[in-house]
Structures are given as structure tokens and as C-alpha cells.
LOMI-368576 format. One record per residue (C-alpha): x negated, y, z; residue number from 0. Coordinates in steps of 0.25 Angstrom, whole numbers. Layout:
<recs>
X / Y / Z / resi
X / Y / Z / NUM
...
</recs>
This chain:
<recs>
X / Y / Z / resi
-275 / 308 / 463 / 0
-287 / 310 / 474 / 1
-288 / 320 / 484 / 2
-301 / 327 / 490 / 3
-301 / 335 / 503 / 4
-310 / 349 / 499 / 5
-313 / 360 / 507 / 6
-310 / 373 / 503 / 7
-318 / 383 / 509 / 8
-313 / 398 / 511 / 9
-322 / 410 / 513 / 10
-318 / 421 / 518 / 11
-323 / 434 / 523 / 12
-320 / 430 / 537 / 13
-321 / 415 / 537 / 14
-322 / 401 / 529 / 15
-311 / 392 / 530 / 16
-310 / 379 / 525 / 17
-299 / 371 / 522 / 18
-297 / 355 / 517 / 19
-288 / 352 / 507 / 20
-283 / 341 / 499 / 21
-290 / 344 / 485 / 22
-284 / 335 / 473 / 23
-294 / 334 / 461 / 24
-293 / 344 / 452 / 25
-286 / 343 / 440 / 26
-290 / 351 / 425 / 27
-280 / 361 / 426 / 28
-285 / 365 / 442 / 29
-299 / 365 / 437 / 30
-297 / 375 / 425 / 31
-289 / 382 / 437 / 32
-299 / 383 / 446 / 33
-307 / 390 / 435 / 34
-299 / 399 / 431 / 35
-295 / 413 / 435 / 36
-281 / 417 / 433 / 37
-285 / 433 / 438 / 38
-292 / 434 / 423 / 39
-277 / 433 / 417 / 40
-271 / 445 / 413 / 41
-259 / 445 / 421 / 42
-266 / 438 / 432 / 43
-265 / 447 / 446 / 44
-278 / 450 / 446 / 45
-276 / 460 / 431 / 46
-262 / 465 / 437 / 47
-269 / 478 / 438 / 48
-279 / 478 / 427 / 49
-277 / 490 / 416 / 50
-268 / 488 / 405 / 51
-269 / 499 / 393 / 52
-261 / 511 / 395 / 53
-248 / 513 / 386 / 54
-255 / 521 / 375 / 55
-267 / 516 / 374 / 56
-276 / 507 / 367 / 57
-264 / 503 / 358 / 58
-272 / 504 / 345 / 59
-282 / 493 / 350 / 60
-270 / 483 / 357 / 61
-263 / 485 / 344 / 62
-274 / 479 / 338 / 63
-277 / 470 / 347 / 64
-260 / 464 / 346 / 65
-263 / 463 / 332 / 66
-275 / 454 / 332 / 67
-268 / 446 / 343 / 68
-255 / 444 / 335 / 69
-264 / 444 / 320 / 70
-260 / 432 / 311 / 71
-275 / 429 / 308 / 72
-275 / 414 / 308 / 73
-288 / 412 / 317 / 74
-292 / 412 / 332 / 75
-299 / 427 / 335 / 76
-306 / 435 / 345 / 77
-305 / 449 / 348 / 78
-316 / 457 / 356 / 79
-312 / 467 / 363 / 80
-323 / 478 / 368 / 81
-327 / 489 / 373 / 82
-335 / 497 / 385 / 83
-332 / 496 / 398 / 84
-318 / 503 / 401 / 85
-313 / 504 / 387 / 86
-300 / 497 / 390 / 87
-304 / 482 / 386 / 88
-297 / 475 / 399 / 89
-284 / 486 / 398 / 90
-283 / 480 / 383 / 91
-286 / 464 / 385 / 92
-274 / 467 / 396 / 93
-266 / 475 / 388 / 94
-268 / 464 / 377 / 95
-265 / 453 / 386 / 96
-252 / 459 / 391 / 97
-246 / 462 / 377 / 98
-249 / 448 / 373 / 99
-243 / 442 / 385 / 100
-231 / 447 / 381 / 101
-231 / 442 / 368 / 102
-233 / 428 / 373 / 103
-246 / 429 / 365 / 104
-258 / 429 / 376 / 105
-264 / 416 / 380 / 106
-275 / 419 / 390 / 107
-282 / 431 / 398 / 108
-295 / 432 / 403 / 109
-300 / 445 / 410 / 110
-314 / 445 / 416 / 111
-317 / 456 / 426 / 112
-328 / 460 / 435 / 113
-319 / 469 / 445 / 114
-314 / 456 / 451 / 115
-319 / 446 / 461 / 116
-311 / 435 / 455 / 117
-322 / 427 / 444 / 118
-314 / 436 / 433 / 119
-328 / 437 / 427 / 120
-331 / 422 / 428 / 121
-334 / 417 / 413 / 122
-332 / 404 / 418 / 123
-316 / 405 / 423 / 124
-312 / 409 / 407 / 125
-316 / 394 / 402 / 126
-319 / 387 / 414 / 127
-330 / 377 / 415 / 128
-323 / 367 / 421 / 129
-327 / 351 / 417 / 130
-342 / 354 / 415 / 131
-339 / 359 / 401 / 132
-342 / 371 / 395 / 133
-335 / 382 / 392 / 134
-335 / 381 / 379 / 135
-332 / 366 / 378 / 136
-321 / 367 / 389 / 137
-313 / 378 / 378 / 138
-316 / 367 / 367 / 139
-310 / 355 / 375 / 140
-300 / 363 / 385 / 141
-296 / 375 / 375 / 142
-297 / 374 / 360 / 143
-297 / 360 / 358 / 144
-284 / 358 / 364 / 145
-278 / 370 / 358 / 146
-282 / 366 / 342 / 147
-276 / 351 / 346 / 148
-264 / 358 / 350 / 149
-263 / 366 / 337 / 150
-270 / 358 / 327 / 151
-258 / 350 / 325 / 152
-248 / 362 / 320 / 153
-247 / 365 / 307 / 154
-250 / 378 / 303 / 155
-236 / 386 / 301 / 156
-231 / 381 / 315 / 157
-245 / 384 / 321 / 158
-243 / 399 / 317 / 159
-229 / 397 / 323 / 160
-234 / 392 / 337 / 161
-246 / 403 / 337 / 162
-238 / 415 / 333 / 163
-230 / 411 / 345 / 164
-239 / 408 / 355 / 165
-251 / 416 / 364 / 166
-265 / 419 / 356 / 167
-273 / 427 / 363 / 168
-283 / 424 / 375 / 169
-289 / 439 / 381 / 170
-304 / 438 / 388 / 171
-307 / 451 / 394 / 172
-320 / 455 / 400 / 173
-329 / 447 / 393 / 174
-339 / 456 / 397 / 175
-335 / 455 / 411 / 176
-338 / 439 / 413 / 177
-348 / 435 / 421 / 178
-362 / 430 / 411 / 179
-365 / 432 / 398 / 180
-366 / 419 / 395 / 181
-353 / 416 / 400 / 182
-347 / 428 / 392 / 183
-355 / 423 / 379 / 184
-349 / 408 / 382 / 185
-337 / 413 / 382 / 186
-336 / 419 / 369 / 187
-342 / 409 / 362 / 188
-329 / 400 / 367 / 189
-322 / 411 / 362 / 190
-328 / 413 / 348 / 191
-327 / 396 / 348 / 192
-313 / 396 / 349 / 193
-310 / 408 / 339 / 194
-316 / 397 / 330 / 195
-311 / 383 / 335 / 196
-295 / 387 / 341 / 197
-286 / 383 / 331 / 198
-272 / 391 / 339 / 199
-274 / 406 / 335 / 200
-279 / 413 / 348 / 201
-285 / 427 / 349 / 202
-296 / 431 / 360 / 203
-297 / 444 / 364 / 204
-311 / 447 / 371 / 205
-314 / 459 / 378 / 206
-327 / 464 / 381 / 207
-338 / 476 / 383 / 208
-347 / 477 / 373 / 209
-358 / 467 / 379 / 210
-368 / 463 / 369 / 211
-368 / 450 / 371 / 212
-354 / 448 / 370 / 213
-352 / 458 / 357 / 214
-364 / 449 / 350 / 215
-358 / 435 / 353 / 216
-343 / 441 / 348 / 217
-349 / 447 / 337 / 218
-358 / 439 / 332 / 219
-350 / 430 / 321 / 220
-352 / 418 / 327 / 221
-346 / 418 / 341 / 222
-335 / 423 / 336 / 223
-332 / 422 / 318 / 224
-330 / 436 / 314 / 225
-315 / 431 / 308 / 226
-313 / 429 / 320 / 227
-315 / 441 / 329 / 228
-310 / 456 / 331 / 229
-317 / 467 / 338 / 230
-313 / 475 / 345 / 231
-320 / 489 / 349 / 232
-313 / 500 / 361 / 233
-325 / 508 / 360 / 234
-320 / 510 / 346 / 235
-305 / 514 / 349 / 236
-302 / 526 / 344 / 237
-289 / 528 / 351 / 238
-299 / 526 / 366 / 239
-299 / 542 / 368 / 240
-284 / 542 / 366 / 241
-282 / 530 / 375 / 242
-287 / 539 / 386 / 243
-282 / 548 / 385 / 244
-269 / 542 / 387 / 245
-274 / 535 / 399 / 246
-279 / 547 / 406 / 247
-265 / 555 / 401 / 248
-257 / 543 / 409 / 249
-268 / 542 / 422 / 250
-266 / 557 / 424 / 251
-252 / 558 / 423 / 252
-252 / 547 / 435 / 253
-262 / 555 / 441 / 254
-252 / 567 / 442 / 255
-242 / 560 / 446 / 256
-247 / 551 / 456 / 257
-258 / 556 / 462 / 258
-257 / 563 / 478 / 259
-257 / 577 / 473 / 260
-252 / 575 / 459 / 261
-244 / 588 / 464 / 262
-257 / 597 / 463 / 263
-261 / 592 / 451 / 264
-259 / 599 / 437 / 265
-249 / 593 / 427 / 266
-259 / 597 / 417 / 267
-270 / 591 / 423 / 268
-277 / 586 / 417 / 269
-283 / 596 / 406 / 270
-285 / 591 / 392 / 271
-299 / 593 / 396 / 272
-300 / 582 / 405 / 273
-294 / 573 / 397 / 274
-305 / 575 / 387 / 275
-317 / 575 / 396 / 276
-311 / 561 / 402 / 277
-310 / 556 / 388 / 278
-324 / 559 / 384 / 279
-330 / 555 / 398 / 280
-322 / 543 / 397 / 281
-329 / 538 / 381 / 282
-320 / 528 / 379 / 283
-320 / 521 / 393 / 284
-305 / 519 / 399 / 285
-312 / 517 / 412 / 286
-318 / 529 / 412 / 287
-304 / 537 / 414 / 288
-295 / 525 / 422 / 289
-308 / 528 / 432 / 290
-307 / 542 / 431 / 291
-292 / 542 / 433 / 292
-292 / 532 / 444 / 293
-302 / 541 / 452 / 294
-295 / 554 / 451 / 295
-282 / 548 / 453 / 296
-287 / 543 / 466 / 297
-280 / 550 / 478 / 298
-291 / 554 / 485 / 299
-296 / 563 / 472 / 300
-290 / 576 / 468 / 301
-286 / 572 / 453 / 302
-289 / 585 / 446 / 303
-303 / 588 / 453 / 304
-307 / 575 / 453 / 305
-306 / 573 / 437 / 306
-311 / 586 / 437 / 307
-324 / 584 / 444 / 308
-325 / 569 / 434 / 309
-326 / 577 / 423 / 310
-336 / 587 / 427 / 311
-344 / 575 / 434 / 312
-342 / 567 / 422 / 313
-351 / 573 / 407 / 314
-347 / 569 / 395 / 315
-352 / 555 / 392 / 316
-366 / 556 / 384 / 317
-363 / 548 / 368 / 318
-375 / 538 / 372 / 319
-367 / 534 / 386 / 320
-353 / 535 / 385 / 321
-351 / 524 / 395 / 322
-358 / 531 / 406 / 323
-346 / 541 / 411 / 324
-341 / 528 / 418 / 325
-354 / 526 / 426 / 326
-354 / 542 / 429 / 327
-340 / 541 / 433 / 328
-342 / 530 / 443 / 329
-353 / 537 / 447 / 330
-345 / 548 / 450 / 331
-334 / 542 / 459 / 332
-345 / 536 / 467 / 333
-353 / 549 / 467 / 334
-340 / 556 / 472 / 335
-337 / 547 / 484 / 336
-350 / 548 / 489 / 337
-348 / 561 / 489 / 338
-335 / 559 / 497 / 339
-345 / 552 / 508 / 340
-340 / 538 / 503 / 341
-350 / 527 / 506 / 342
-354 / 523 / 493 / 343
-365 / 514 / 498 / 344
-353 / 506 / 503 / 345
-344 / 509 / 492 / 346
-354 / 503 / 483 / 347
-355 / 491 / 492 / 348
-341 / 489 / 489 / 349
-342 / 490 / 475 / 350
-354 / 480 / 476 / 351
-347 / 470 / 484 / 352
-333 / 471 / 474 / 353
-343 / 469 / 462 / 354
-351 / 459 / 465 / 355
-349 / 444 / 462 / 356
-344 / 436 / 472 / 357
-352 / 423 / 478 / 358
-344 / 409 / 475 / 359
-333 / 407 / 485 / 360
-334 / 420 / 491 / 361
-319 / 424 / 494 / 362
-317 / 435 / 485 / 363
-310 / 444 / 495 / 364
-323 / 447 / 503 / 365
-327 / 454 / 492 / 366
-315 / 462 / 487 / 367
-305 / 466 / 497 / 368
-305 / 478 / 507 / 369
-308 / 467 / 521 / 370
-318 / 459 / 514 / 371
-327 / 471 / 508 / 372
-328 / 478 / 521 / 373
-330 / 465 / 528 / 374
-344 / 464 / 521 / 375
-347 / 480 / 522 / 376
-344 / 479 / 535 / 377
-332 / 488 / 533 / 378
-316 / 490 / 534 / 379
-306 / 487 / 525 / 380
-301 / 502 / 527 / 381
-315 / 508 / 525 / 382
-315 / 499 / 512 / 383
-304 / 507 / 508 / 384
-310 / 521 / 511 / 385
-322 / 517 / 507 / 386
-317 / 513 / 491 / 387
-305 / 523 / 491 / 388
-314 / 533 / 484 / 389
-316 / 522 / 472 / 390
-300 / 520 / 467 / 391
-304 / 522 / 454 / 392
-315 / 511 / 453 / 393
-309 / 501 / 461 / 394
-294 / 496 / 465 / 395
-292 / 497 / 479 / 396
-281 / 489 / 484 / 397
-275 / 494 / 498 / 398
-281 / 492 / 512 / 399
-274 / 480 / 518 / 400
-273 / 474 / 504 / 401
-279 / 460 / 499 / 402
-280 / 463 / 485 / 403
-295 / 466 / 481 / 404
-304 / 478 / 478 / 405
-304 / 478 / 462 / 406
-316 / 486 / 454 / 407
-308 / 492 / 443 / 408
-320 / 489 / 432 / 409
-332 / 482 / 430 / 410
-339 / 494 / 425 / 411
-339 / 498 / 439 / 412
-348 / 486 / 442 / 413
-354 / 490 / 430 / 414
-359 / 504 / 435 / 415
-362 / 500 / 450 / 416
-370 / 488 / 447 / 417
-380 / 496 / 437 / 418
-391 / 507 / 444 / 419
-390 / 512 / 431 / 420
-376 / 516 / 430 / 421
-373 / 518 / 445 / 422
-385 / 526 / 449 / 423
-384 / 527 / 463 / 424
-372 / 519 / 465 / 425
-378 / 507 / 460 / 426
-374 / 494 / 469 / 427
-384 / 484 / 470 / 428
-378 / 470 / 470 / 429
-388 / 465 / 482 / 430
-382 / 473 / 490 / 431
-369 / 469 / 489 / 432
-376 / 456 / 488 / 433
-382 / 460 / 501 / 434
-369 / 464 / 506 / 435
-362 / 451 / 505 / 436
-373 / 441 / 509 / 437
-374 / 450 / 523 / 438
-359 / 448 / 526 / 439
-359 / 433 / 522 / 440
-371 / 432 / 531 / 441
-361 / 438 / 542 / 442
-350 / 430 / 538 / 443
-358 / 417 / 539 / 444
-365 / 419 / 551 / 445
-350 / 423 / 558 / 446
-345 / 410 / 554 / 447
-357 / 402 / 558 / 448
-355 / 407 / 571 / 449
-341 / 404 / 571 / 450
-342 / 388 / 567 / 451
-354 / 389 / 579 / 452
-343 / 395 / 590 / 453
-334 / 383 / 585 / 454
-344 / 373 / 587 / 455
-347 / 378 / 601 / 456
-334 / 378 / 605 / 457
</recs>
């Protein structure tokens, strides 16, 4: 075997190092590495914290979802999954996963997210394009082909032996959040096509929004065959109100007793009342109420006034824009901390700077740790801290001397800050940011150019 000498180039928010190693040629199975991204697995570190549904809810629609993944239908299927934003579709995918992990009955995860800096909305890491192929003729030769060879030369009764035994179901979720819609309608029609071509009996859950796009290419009897595919609706749950309520009876009964001055607050709080209002404010989004709860719960707020003064901010939801409580509701947490004399030009540009997609090769902590953030907003890690400490329930704030980075806790945050029409006046337009970033690698370059040209004249 040949060796190669490579340099390996390492940015940092302080420097560039660059390091020579030995490099031996890269074999298939360090390619298909290389392309992959073990965060978007279900018990990967980067999910350790991502919601599960509570004990009591939703056990209608994971019943019925075990009973599709163990059915004895003698084709390969498809299950979509949707729902609007904040219905619960990640907490289910998850919840799924886990209970089929432990029936020794999952084969793979993939979970697209936008709240992460680490290409976990790269349509491209789910079926790498690696040998110049394409996607779809890389699942034919890599995936499909070699799998009905396998299984073409069983016979029948010992095939159902072997499959009754082994894993059978592959979870994609966030379709919706990968990145191009032509990678997203790619990807579904590698989908569809294996429904059709796979010979070993696998299930594909797909979990999604409502996009149009996607909802005509799953729907349209082609992509995939009607015998072939289940549908699945959360906005159609009728046990969702019930669901809610248990999740709000189990987050209050954590915030009485947990909370700073759990002592002064009632053990009947709160009322029925409030319950109702948050339900109906909530139309159906699980969101809607973790937010809520994670906002009151906060130790800076008073739990009792603060949920007060949420629901007398917060109308009822018009029937024509249900969905719109979750934009008044962000806007109302950012309204409040400018009211607290928070600096939400900056808090914004915090946002802007987590949200926004990273350049090729730029090191991913510049962009979401306190030292890296306050590096480029010319700030300290402690007033990062202050700064975003008013924003618990929206974002997960690791503590101050810690590595681990600042997480937004759902892309419908994006979502609201990026459109003028749902933020109003804390809207975040992206060439600042843009702006932002170019200024402090302009500083950064122009410190090291005047570094290498000290070392030359020494």
C-alpha cells in the first residue's frame, strides 16, 4: 500500500495550524465514513437530550404505529408521518426508535435537524454520493442489490423465519428539515423505489411537516404505490388535547417542586382555568406549552405571575391562524426582555450567528460556544451568559466554563426570526449576521498576516 503526505489544515478562532501526516489511500468503508454523520442516530450524543414522549401520551398513535412495524403484510412499506410544526413528530420517531431498539427490530435512524451546526440537514450524508454516482444508483448497487442477492436464495418459510427475527424498520425524520427540495424530492423517490425493488421486508417511517411538495410526491401513487403506503395525520389526533394536558399536569408538578420559591407557590396552582386557556392557546402544538413551561419555569420569573401575564398577553388563536400563538408567544418573550433593558439588537445577533449556515471548514465552535460567539461580537463569555439567560426556554444554555455548545431548541425558532412577517420587529436579517462574520474574519486574517510577516523579519 502507498502512502501520501497531506496537510491537514486547522482553523481556529485564534489561529491555523497545520499539521503533516502520513495519509494511506482511502479505502470503501473510510469513504462512506467520511460521508456520514453518526450525530443523526438516535442514540448518538448529539440526540441524549432530545424529547421522548411522556408516559401517557400519544399511546394511541405508537400503538398503532408497533402494529404496522410488527404487521405480517408480506410487502416492503412506508409510513408518513406528519404534522405542523411542534406536534410531537421528533418525540414520536424517537419514542418509536427506542421501543424497536429494544425489540432488536430497528435497522437505522436518520434525524435531520436545523438547531445543530453539525450537517444534520445535509440531504447528502443520508445516501452519500461518493464514487460519482448518484444517489439513486448508489442505493441500487450499494443497498438493494446486495440485500435481494442475499435473500433471493431462501425459500420462503425460512425467509419468514429469518425476518421475523431480525430488524425491519429504517426511521428518517425531518424530511422537511433537509437542506433543498430537490434533495428532499431525490430522496423520496429512492424511497418509493425501494418499497417496490427490496425483496427483505423493511418498513420506512418518514416524518415530516405538511410541505406541499413533499405531500404530492408521497401521495401521488407513483412515487410510492398506494399498497404500499400509510398515512399518518397528528393534526388529526383526537387524544392531542388529552396529551396536554398530561404534559402540562406533569411540568407543573416539577415546577412546584423544584422551582426557587416552590414554597410560595400554591399547591393548587394552577387553576383549571389555566389549563383550559393553555390548551386552547396551544391548537394542538406540543411546542407551544414545553415553551410556555420552560419560560415560567425559568428561575428568574415568578411562575405564577409569569403564566399569568401569558395568558392575558396571549388571545385565543383566531380559527383561520391557529398556528400563529407560537409567533405571538416568541414575540412575547422577546418583547419582555427588552422591557427588562436586555439588549435585543445583540441578542438577535446571537440568534443570527447560531442560525445561520456555516461557511465550508469553518470550525463549528466559533459559531456556537460562549468564547467563539463573544469573540465575533466583541464580547465576554460571561456577558454571553447574561446576555442569553433571559432565553432558557428557546434555547439550551450549557454552563459558563463548559465546551458543549449553545443549542436552539426548535427550527420554528428560525422559522419566526427569519420571516419580517412573522417577527415584526425582531426580524434578523441574514446580511448582518453575514456582515458580522465577514468583519471578524477580516480581523482574524489581517492578525495572522501580520503574524507570518513578524516571523519573516525576525
Amino acid at each position: 500500500m502507498s502512502l501520501f503526505l497531506a496537510p491537514t489544515f486547522i482553523p481556529t478562532p485564534f489561529k491555523i495550524i497545520i499539521k503533516w501526516k502520513c495519509v494511506p489511500p482511502l479505502k470503501g468503508l473510510d469513504l462512506l465514513f467520511e460521508k456520514s454523520t453518526l450525530s443523526a442516530l438516535v442514540n448518538s450524543n448529539a440526540q441524549y437530550d432530545a424529547p421522548t414522549c411522556d408516559k401517557g401520551t400519544h399511546e394511541a398513535i405508537i400503538q398503532r404505529i408497533m402494529d404496522w412495524v410488527k404487521s405480517d403484510e408480506e410487502r416492503v412499506s412506508a409510513l408518513w408521518l406528519h404534522g405542523p410544526a411542534g406536534s410531537g413528530k421528533s418525540a414520536l420517531a424517537k419514542t418509536i426508535a427506542e421501543l424497536c431498539m429494544t425489540k432488536n427490530s430497528l435497522i437505522a435512524t436518520f434525524f435531520f435537524t436545523r438547531t445543530r451546526d453539525d450537517h444534520v440537514m445535509d440531504g447528502n450524508l443520508l445516501i452519500p454520493t461518493i464514487f460519482h454516482k448518484t444517489r439513486q444508483e448508489q442505493t441500487e448497487e450499494l443497498i438493494i442489490k446486495p440485500l435481494n442477492t442475499k435473500f433471493s436464495c431462501l425459500e420462503y418459510h425460512y425467509r419468514q423465519l429469518v425476518q421475523r427475527a431480525s430488524p425491519q424498520l429504517i426511521i428518517i425524520d425531518g424530511l422537511d428539515e433537509c437542506f433543498g427540495k430537490e434533495v428532499q424530492r431525490d430522496l423520496l423517490h429512492i424511497l418509493g423505489k425501494a418499497t417496490e425493488s427490496l425483496h427483505l421486508l423493511i418498513h420506512f417511517l418518514i416524518a415530516s411537516q405538511l410541505e406541499t411538495h413533499i405531500r404530492q410526491l408521497i401521495t401521488d401513487g407513483e412515487t410510492f404505490k398506494v399498497d404500499h403506503l400509510t398515512t399518518l395525520n397528528l393534526a388529526d389526533d383526537l387524544d392531542t388535547v388529552h396529551d396536554i394536558c398530561i404534559y402540562l399536569e406533569l411540568q407543573f408538578s416539577k415546577i412546584r417542586s423544584r422551582h426557587p420559591i416552590r414554597d410560595a407557590i400554591p399547591a393548587n396552582w394552577p387553576s383549571p382555568e389555566d389549563i383550559t386557556a393553555l390548551i386552547e392557546r396551544a391548537s394542538g402544538q406540543f411546542i407551544f406549552v414545553s415553551t410556555v413551561c420552560g419560560y415560567i419555569s425559568s428561575a428568574k420569573h415568578h411562575p405564577v405571575r409569569h403564566l399569568r401575564i401569558i395568558i392575558e398577553h396571549l388571545p385565543p388563536p383566531a380559527a383561520d391562524t391557529p398556528y400563529g400563538q407560537l409567533d405571538l408567544l416568541y414575540s412575547f418573550i422577546f418583547s419582555f426582555a427588552e422591557e427588562l433593558k436586555i439588549n435585543i439588537d445583540q441578542v438577535l445577533q446571537v440568534f443570527g450567528i447560531l442560525i445561520v449556515p456555516r461557511p465550508e471548514g469553518a470550525p463549528d465552535d466559533l459559531y456556537t460556544i460562549y468564547v467563539g460567539i463573544g469573540k465575533i461580537l466583541n464580547m465576554t463569555p460571561d456577558d454571553d451568559v447574561l446576555l442569553l439567560n433571559e432565553f432558557v426556554s428557546l434555547l439550551d444554555l450549557p454552563p459558563l466554563l463548559s465546551w458543549r455548545q449553545i443549542r436552539i431548541l426548535h427550527a420554528s425558532i428560525a422559522g419566526f426570526l427569519f420571516d419580517a412577517s412573522q417577527s415584526g420587529p425582531f426580524y434578523i436579517n441574514i446580511h448582518r449576521v453575514h456582515s458580522a462574520l465577514a468583519l471578524y474574519y477580516q480581523k482574524q486574517t489581517h492578525e495572522y498576516l501580520e503574524k507570518i510577516h513578524l516571523y519573516h523579519k525576525h
